[in-house]
N, CA and C of each residue as an Amber inpcrd file, in Angstrom:
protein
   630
  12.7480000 -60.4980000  15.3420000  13.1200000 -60.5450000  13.9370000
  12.0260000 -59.9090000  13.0960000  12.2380000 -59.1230000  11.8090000
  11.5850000 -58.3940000  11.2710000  12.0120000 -58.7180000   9.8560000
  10.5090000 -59.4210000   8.9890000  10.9590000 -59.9290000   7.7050000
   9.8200000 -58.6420000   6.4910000  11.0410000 -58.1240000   5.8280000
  10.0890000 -57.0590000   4.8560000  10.3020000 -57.9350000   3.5240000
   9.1180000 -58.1940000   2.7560000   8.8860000 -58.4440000   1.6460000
   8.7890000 -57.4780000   0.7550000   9.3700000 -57.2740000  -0.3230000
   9.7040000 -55.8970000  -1.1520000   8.3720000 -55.7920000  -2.1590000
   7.4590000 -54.9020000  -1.9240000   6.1290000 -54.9090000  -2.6760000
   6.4040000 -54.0690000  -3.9980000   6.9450000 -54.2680000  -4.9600000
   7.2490000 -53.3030000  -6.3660000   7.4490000 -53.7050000  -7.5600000
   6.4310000 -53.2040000  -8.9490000   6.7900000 -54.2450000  -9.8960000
   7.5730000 -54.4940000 -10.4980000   9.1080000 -53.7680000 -10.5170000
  10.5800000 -54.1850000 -11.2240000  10.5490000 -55.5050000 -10.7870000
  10.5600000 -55.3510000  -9.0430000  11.2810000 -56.5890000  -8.0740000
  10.2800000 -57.8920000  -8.6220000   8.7970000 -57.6830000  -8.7930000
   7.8770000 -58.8510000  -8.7740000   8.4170000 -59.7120000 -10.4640000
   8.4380000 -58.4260000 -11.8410000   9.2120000 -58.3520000 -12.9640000
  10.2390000 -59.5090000 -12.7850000  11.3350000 -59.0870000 -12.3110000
  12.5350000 -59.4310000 -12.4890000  12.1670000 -61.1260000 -12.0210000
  11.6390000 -61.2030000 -10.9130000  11.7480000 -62.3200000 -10.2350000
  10.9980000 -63.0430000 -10.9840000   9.8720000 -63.0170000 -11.7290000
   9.1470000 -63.7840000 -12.7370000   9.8740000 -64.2690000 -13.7840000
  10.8090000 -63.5240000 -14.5440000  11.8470000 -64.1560000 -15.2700000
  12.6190000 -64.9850000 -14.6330000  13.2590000 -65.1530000 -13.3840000
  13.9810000 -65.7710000 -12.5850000  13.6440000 -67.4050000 -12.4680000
  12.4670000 -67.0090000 -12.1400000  11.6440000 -68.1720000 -11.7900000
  11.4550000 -69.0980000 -13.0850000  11.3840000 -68.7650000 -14.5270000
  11.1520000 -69.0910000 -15.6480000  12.5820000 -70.1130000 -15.9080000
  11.9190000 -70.9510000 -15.9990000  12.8570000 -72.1670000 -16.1070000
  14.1350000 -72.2220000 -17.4680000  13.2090000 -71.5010000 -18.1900000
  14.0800000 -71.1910000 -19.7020000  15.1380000 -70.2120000 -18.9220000
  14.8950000 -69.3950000 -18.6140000  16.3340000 -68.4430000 -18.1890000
  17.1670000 -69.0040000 -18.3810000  18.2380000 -68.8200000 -19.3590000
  19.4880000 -68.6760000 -19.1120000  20.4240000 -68.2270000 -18.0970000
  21.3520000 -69.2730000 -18.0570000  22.4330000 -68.6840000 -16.7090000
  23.3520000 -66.8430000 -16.9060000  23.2710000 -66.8930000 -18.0490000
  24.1160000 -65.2980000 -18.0460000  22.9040000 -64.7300000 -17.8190000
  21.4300000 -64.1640000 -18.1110000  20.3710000 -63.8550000 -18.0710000
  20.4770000 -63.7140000 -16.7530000  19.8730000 -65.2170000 -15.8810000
  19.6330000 -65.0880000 -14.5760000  20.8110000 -64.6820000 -13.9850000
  22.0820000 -64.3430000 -14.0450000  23.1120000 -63.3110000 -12.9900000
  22.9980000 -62.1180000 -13.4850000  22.5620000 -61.4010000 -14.7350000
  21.9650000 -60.0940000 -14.8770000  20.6610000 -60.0520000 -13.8370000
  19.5780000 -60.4560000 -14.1240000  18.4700000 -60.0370000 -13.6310000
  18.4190000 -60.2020000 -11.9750000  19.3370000 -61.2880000 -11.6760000
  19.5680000 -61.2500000 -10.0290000  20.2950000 -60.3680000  -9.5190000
  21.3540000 -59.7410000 -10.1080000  22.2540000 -58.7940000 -10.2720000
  21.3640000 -57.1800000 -10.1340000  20.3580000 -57.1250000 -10.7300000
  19.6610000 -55.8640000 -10.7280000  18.4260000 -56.0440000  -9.9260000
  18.3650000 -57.6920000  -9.5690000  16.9210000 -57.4760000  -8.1030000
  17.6450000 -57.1450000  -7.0200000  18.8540000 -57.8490000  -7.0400000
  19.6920000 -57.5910000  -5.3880000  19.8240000 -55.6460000  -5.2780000
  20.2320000 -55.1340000  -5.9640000  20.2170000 -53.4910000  -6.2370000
  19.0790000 -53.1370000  -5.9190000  17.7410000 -53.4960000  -6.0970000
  16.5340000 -53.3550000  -5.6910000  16.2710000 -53.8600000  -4.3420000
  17.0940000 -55.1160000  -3.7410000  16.2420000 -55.2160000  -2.6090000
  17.1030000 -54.3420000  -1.5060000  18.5300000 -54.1320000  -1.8910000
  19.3730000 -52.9680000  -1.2870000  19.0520000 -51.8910000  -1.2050000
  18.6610000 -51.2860000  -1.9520000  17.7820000 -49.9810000  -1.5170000
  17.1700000 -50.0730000  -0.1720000  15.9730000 -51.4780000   0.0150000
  15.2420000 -51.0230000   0.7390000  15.9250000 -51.7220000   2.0520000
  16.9730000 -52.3290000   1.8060000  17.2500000 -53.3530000   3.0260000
  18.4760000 -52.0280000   4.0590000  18.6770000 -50.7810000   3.3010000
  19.6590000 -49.9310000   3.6430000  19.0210000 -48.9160000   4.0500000
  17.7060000 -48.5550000   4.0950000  16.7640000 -47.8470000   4.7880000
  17.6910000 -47.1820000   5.9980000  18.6010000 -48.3790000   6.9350000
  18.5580000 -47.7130000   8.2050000  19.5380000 -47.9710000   8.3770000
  20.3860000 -47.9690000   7.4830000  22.2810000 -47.7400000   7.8380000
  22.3110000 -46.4070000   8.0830000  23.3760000 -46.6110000   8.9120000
  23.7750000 -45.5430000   9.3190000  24.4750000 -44.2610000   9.5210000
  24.2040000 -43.1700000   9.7750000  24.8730000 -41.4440000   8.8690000
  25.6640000 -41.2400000  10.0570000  25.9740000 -39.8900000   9.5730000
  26.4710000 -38.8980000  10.1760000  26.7650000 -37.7610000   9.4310000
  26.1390000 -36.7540000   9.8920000  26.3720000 -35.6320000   9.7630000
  27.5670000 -34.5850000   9.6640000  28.0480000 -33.9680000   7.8010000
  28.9650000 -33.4730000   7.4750000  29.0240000 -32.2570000   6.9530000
  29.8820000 -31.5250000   7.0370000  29.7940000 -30.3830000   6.5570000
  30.5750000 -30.2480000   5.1510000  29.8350000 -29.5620000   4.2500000
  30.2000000 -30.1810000   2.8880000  30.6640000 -28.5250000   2.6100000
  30.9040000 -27.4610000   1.2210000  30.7920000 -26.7490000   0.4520000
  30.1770000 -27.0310000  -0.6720000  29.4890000 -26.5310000  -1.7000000
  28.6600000 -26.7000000  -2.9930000  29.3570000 -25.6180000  -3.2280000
  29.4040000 -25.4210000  -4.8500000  29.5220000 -24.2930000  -6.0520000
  29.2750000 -22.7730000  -5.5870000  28.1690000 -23.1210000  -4.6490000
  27.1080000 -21.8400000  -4.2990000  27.6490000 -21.4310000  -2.7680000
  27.5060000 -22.8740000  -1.6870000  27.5050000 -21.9680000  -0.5470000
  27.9990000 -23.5570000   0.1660000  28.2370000 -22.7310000   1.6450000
  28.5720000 -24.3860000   2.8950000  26.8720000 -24.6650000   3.2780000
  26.8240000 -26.1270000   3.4850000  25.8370000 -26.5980000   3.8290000
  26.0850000 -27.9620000   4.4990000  25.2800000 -28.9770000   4.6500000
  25.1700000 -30.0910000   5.9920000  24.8070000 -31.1930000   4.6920000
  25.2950000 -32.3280000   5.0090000  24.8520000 -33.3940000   4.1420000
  24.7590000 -34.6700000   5.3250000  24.9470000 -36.2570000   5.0270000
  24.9520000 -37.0430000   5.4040000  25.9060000 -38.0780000   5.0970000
  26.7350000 -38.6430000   5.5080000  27.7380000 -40.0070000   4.9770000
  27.6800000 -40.9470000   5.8300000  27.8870000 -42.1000000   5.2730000
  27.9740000 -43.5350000   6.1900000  28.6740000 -43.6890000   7.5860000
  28.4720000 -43.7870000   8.6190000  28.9990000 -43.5310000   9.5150000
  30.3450000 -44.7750000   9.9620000  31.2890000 -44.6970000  10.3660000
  31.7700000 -45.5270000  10.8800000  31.4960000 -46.0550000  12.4700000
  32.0080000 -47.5610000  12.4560000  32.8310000 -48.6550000  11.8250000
  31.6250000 -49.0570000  10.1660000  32.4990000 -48.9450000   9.2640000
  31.7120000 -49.0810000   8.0640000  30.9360000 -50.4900000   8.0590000
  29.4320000 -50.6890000   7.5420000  29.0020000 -51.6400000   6.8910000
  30.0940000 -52.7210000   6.5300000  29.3390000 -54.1110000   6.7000000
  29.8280000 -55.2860000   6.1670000  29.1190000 -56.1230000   5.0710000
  29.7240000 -56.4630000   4.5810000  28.4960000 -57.0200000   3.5630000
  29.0590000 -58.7320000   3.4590000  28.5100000 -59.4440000   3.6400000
  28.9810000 -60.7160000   3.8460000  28.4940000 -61.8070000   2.7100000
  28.4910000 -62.2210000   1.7960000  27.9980000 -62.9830000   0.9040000
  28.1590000 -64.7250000   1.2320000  27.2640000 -65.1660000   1.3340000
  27.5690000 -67.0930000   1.6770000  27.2390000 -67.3090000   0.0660000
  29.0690000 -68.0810000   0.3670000  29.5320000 -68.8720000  -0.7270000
  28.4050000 -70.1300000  -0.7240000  27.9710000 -70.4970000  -2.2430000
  28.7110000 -70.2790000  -3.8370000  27.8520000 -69.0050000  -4.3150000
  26.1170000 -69.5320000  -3.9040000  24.9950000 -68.9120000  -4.6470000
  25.3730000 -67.1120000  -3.9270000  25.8570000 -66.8810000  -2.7630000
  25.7040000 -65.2020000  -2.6380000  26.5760000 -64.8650000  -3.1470000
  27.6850000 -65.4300000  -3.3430000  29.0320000 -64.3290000  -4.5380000
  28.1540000 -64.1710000  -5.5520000  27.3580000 -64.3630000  -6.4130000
  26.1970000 -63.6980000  -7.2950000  25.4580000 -62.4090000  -7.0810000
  25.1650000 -62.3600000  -5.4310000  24.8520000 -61.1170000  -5.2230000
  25.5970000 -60.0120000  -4.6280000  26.8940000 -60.1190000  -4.6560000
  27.5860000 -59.1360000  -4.0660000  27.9440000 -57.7980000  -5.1900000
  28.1920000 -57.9060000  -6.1830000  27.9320000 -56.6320000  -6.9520000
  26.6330000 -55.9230000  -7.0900000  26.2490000 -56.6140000  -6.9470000
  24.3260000 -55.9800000  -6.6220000  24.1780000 -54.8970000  -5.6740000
  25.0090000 -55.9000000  -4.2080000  24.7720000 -54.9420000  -3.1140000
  25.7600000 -53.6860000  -3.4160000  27.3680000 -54.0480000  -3.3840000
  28.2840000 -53.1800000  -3.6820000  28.4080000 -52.2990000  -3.6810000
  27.8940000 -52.1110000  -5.5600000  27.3660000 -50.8810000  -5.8290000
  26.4790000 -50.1980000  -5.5440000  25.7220000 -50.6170000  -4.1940000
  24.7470000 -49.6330000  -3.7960000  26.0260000 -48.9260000  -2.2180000
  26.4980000 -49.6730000  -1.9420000  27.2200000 -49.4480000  -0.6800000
  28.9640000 -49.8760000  -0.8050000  29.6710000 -48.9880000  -1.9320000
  30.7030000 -49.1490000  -2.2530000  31.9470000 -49.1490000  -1.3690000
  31.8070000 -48.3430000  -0.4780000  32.4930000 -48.1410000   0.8770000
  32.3910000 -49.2570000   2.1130000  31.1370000 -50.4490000   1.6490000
  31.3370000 -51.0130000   2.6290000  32.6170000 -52.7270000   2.5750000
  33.2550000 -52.6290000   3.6200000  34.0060000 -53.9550000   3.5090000
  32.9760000 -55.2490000   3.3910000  33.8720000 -56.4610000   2.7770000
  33.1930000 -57.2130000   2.3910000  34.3650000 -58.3450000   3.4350000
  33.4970000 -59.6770000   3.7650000  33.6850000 -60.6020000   4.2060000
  33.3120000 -61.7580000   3.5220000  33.8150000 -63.3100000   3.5020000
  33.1100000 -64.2650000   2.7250000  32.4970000 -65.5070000   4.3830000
  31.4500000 -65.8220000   4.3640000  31.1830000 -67.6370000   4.5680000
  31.2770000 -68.1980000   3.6200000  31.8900000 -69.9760000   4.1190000
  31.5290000 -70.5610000   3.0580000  30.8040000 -71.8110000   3.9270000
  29.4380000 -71.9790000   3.3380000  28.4400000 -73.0240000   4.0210000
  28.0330000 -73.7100000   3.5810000  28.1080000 -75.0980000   3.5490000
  27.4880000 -76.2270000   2.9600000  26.7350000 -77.0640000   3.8540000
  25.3090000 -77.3510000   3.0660000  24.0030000 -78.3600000   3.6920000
  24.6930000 -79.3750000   3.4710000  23.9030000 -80.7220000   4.2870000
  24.0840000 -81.9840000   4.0810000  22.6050000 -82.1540000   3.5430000
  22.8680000 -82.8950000   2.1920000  21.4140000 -83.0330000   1.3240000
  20.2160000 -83.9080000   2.3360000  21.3090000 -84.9810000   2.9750000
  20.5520000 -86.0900000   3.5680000  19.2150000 -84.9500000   5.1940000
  20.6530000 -84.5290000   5.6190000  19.9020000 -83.9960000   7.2550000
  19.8220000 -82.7120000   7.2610000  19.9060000 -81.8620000   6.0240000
  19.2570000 -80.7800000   5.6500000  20.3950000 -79.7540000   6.8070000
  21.2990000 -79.7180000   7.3720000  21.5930000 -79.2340000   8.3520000
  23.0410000 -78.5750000   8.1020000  23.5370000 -77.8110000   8.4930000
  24.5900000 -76.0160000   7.4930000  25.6660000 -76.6340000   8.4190000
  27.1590000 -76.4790000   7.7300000  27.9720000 -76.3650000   8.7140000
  28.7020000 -75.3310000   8.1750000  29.9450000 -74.5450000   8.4460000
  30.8250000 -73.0960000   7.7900000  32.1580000 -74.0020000   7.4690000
  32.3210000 -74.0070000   6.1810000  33.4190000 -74.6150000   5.6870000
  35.3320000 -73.4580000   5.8290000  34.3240000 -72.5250000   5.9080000
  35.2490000 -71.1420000   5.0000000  34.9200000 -70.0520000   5.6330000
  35.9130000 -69.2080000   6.1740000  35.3710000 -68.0150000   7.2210000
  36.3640000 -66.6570000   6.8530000  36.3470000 -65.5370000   6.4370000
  37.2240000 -64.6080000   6.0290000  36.1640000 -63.5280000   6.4950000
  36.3770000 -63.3370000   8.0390000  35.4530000 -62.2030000   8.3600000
  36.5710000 -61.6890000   9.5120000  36.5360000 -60.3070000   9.8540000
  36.5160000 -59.7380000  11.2980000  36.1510000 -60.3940000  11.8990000
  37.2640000 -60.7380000  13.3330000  37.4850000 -61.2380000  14.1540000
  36.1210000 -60.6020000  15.0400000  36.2120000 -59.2930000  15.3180000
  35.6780000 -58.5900000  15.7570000  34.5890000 -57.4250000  15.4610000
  32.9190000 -57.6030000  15.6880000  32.0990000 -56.8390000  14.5660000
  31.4050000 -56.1250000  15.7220000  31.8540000 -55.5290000  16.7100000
  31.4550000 -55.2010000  17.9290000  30.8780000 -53.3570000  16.9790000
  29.3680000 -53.4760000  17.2160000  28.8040000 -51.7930000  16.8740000
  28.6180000 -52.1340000  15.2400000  28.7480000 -53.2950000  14.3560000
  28.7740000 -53.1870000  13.1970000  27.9950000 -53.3710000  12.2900000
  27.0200000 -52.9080000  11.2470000  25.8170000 -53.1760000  10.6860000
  25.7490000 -54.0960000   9.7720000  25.8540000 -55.5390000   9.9850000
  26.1700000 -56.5460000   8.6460000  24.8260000 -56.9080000   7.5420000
  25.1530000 -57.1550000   6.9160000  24.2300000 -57.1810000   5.0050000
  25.1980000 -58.7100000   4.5640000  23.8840000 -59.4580000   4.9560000
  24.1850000 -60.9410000   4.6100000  23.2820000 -61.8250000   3.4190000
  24.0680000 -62.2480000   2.3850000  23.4040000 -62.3680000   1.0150000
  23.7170000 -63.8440000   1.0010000  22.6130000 -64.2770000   0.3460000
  21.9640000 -65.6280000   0.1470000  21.0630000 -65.4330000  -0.2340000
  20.8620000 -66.0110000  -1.4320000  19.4530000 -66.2970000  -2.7950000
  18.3760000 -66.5200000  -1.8790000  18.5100000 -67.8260000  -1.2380000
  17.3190000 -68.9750000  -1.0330000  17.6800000 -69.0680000   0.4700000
  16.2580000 -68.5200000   1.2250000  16.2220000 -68.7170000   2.4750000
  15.1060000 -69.8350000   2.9690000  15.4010000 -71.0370000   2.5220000
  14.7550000 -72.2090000   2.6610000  14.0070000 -72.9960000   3.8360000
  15.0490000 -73.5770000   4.4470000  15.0380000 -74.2570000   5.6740000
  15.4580000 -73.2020000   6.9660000  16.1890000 -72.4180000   6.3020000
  16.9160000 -71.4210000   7.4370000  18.1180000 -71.8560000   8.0980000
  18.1520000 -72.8200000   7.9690000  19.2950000 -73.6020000   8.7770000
  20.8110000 -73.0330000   8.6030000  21.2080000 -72.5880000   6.9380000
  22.5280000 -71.9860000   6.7510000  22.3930000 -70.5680000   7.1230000
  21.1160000 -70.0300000   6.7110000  21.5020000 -68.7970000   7.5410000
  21.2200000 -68.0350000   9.3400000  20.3220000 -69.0220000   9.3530000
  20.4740000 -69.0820000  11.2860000  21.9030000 -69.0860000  11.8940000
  22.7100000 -70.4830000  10.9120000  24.0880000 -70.3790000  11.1690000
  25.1370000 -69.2560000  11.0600000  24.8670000 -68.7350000  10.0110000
  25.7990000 -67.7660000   9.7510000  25.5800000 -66.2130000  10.6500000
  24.1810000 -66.2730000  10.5950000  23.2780000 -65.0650000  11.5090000
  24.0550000 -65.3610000  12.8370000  24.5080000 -66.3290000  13.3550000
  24.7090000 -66.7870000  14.7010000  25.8940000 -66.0800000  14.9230000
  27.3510000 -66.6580000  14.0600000  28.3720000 -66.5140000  14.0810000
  28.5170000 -65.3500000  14.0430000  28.1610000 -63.7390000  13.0100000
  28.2800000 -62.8310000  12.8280000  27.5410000 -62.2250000  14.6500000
  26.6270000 -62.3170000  15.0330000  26.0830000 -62.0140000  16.6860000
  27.4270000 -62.2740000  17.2770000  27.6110000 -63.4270000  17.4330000
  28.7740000 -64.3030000  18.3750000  30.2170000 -63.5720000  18.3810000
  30.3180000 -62.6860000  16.8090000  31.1230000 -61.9440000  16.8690000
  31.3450000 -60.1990000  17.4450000  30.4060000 -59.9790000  17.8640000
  29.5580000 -58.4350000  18.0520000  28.5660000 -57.7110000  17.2010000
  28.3790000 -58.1580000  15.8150000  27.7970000 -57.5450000  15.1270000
  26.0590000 -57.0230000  16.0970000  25.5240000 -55.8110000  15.8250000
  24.3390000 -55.7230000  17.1230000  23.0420000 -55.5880000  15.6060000
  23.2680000 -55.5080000  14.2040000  22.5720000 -55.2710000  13.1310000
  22.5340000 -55.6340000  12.0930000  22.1250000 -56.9840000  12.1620000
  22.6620000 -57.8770000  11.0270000  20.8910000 -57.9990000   9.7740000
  21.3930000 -57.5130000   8.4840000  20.3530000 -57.8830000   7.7690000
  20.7550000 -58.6720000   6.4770000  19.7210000 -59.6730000   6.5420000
  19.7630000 -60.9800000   5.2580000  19.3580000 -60.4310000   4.0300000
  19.9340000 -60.4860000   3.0010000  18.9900000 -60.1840000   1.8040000
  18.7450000 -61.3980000   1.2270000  17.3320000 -61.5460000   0.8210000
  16.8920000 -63.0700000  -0.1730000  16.5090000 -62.7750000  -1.1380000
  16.4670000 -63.6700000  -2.3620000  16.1360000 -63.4730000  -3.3050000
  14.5340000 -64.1880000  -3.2060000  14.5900000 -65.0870000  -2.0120000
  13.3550000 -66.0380000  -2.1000000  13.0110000 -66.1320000  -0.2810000
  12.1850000 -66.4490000   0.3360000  11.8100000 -66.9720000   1.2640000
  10.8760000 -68.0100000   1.3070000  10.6580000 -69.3940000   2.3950000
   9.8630000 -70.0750000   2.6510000   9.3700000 -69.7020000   4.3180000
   8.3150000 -70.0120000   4.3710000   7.6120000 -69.8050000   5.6990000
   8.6320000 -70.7600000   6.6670000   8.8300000 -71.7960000   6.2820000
   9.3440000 -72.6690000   7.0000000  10.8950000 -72.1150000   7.3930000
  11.3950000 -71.7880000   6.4590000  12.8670000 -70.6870000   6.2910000
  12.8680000 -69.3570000   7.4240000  11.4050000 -68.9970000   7.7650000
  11.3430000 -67.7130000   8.5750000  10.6630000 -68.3010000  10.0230000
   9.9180000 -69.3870000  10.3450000   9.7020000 -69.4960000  11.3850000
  11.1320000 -70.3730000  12.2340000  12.2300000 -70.6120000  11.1310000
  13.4400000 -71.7300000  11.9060000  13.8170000 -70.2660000  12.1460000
  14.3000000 -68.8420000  11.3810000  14.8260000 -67.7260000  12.1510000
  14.4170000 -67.1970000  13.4360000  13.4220000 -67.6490000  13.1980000
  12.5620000 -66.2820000  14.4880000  12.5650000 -67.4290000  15.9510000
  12.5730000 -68.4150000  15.3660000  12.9030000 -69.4080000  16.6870000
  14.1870000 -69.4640000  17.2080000  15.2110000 -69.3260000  16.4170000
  16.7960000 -69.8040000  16.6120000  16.8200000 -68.3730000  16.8850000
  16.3070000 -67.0130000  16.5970000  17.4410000 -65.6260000  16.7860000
  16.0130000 -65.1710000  17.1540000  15.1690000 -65.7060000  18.2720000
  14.2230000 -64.5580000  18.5870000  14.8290000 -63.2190000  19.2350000
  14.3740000 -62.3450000  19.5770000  14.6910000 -61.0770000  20.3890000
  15.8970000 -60.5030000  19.4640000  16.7070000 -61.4490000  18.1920000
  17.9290000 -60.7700000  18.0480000  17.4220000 -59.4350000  17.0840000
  18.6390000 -58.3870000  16.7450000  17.8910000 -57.3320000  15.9110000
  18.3480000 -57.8530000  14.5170000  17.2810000 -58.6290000  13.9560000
  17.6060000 -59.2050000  12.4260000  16.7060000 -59.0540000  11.7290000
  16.8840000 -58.6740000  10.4700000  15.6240000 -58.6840000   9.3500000
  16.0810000 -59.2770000   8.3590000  15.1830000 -59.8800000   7.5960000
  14.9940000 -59.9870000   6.1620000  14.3860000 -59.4990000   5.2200000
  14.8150000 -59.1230000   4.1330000  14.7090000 -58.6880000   3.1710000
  14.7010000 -59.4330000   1.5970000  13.5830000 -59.5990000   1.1470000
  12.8180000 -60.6210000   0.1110000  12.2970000 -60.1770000  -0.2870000
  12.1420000 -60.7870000  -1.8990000  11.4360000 -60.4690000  -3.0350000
   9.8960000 -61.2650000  -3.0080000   9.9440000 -61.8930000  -2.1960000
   8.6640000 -63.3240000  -2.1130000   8.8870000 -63.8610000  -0.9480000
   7.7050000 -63.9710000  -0.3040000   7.2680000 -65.2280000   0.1470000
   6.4960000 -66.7660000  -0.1580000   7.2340000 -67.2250000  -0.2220000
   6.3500000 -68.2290000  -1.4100000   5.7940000 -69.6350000  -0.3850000
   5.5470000 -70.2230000  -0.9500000   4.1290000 -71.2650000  -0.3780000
   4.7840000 -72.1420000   0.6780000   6.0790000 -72.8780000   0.1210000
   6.3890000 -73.9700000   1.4030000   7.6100000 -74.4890000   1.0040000
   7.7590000 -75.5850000   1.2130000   9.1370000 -76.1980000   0.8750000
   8.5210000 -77.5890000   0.4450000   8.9290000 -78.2680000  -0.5460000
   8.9630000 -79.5780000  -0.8690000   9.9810000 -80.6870000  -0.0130000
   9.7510000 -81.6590000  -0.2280000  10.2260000 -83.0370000   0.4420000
  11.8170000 -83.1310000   0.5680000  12.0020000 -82.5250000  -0.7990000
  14.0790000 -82.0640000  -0.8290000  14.2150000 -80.9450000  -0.2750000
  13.3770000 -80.1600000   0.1140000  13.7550000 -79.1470000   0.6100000
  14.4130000 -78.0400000  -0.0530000  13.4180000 -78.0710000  -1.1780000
  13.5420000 -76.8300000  -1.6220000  12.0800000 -75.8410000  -1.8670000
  12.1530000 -74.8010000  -2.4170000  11.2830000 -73.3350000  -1.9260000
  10.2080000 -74.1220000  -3.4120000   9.2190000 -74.0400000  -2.9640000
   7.8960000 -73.9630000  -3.5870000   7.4650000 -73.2520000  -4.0050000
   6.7670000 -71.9210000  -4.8420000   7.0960000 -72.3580000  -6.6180000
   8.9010000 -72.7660000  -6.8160000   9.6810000 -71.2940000  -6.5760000
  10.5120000 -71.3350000  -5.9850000  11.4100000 -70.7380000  -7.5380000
  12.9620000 -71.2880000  -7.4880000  13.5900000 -70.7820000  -8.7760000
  14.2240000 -72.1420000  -9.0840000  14.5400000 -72.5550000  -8.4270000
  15.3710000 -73.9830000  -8.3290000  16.4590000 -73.5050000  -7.6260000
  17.4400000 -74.6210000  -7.8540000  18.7200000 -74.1430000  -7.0410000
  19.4800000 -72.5650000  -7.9860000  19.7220000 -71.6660000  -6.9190000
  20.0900000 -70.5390000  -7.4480000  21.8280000 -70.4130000  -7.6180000
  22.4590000 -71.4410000  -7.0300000  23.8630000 -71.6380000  -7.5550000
  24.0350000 -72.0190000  -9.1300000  23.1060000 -73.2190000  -9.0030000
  23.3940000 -74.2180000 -10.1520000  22.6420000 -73.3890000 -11.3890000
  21.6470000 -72.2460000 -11.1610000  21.5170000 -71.5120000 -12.6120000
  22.0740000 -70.2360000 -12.3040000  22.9490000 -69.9640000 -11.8510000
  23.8200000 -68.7930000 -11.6750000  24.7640000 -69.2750000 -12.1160000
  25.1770000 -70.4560000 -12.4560000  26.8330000 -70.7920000 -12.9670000
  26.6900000 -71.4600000 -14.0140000  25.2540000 -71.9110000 -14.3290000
  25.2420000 -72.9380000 -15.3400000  25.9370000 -74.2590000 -14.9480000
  25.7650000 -75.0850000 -14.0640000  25.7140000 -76.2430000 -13.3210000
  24.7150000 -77.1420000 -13.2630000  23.5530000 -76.4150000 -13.9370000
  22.3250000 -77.6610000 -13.6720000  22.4260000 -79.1130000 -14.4740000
């Protein structure tokens, strides 16, 4: 497993407002809205082309397009439907799938309520969105299921990471080909189990629920 932390000051920017407790909920789905676009850029580094033969104004020449079986982009319900226009529009062509995953507050532990994916992701490059990569536990899960299905290139985008969030990945999906992609690594997790500084829960100020 391979976790890139996005070193740039829009991304560090944006996320400092995020983190700012005053944020407003329409605020914070703009500014998460334009970090996820930022961490897509770099999390798409290594999707994959193929080579086309185009015409221009002037003359024929060679370009590059997304190769098929197209990108997936998978968002875990509630807090990643927030980031799926983010990604989107960086990768408009790619199909989209939903999880839907809920913790148990008490035993901290993910089960998949809600599943609207390909049966079958055999050769397929998946882009899996979730704010808050905490405990790891919901997305180990979901990381699992998408493998279990064929996917051979599955990458997480976070808005946040905890150490504790990346050593439950690299234990549960060692050897698998997975990365993450984050704006922060931040200090630890508190007693509820949530990310230290952290944003708070990223559903509940994405909808205005707090």
């Amino acid at each position: 497993m391979r976790i890139h932390v996005v070193d740039h000051p829009l991304v560090a920017h944006k996320l400092t407002t995020l983190r700012d407790e005053r944020t407003d909920s329409p605020t914070f789905r703009r500014l998460a809205d334009e970090l996820v676009t930022l961490l897509a850029y770099e999390a798409t580094r290594q999707v994959r082309t193929e080579r086309v033969g185009i015409r221009t104004p002037v003359t024929d020449t060679t370009g590059v397009r997304l190769s098929h079986p197209r990108p997936l982009v998978v968002p875990i319900i509630r807090a990643g439907l927030g980031m799926l226009d983010g990604m989107v529009r960086l990768l408009p062509t790619a199909e989209v799938g939903f999880l839907g995953m809920i913790r148990d507050e008490r035993t901290l532990k993910s089960s998949t309520y809600a599943n609207r994916m390909p049966e079958d992701l055999s050769g397929r490059q998946v882009y899996v969105l979730d704010p808050m990569l905490a405990t790891g536990g919901t997305l180990a899960v979901a990381i699992r299921e998408l493998m279990d299905r064929g996917a051979d290139d599955v990458t997480a985008l976070c808005l946040l990471a905890a150490p504790e969030g990346v050593a439950h990945l690299e234990e549960e999906l060692a050897g698998s080909p997975v990365t993450v992609v984050t704006a922060a690594l931040d200090e630890r997790l508190n007693e509820q189990g949530f990310i230290v500084p952290g944003l708070g829960d990223a559903g509940d100020r994405m909808y205005g629920t707090t």
